[in-house]
C-alpha positions, 0 to 999 in steps of 0.5 A, a space after each residue: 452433520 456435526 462436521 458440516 457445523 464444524 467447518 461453518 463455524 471455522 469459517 465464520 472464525 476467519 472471516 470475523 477476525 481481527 487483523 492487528 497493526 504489523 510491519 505488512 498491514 501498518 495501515 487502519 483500513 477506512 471501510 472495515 473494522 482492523 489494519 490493511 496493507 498499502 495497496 488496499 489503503 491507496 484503493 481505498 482513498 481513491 474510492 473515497 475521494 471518487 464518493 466525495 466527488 461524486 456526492 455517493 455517500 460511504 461505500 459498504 463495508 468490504 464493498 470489494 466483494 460486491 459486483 458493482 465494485 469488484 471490477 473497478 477495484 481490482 483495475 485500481 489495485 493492479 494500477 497501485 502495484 504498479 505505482 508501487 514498484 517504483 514508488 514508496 507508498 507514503 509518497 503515493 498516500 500523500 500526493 492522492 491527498 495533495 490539493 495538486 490531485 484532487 481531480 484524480 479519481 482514478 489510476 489509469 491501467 492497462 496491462 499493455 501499457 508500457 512504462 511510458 504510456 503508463 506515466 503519460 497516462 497518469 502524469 498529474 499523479 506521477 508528477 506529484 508523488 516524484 515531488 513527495 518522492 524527493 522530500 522523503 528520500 532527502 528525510 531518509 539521508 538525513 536520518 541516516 547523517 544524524 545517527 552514528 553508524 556502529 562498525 561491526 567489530 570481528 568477535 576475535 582479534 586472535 589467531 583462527 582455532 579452526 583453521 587448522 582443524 
């Protein structure tokens, strides 16, 4: 019986834990308490945006694990990582919230799909997030000019000693 009391109460731990802010989950989650990463984040504001069109309200805490909602989201999540292998997710972010997409409440997937019906599919959305693609790689150039480049130096000019070892 104690063992049984034990596990509940590992569990219990797990689950109320909360995540912190690190390079994987840099995003604060809009529906429960801690940090998130991007695929989730973009899931996320796409649910909202749909509650805000549709007048619903706010969607339950961790409303993923419901029924109703647990379908629709991971359809979403495979079409964000899909997004996500050929763009940066602030680019994603930024277009779903431009006024350009304020119409699309959904990524369109299909695992079927080629690249090319994937992209016809969700044109309006692709079309945006090349344009915020753009103006962020353009940023990171810029960044990049501005600093000085450090060369590595080697750690000794002289002769190798262990060459002849």
């Amino acid at each position: 019986m104690p063992k049984k009391q034990s596990q509940n109460q590992e569990k219990k731990s797990r689950t109320s834990r909360k995540s912190s802010e690190s390079e994987k989950t840099p995003y604060k989650s809009k529906f429960k308490e801690g940090f998130i990463n991007a695929q989730n984040y973009i899931v996320e504001l796409i649910f909202e945006k749909r509650n805000n069109h549709f007048n619903q309200g706010r969607n339950p805490e961790s409303f993923w694990n419901e029924k109703k909602y647990a379908g629709i989201y991971r359809k979403e999540l495979f079409g964000v990582n899909r997004l996500l292998k050929d763009f940066h997710a602030d680019s994603i972010i930024k277009a779903l919230t431009s006024p350009e997409c304020k119409f699309v409440l959904k990524i369109a997937y299909n695992r079927t799909w080629d690249d090319e019906k994937f992209i016809s599919e969700n044109k309006k959305l692709v079309d945006s997030i090349k344009t915020f693609e753009k103006s962020r790689v353009e940023k990171e150039l810029i960044k990049t000019e501005i600093k000085d480049v450090e060369v590595a130096k080697p750690f000794s000019t002289g002769k190798n000693i262990l060459k002849d070892l």
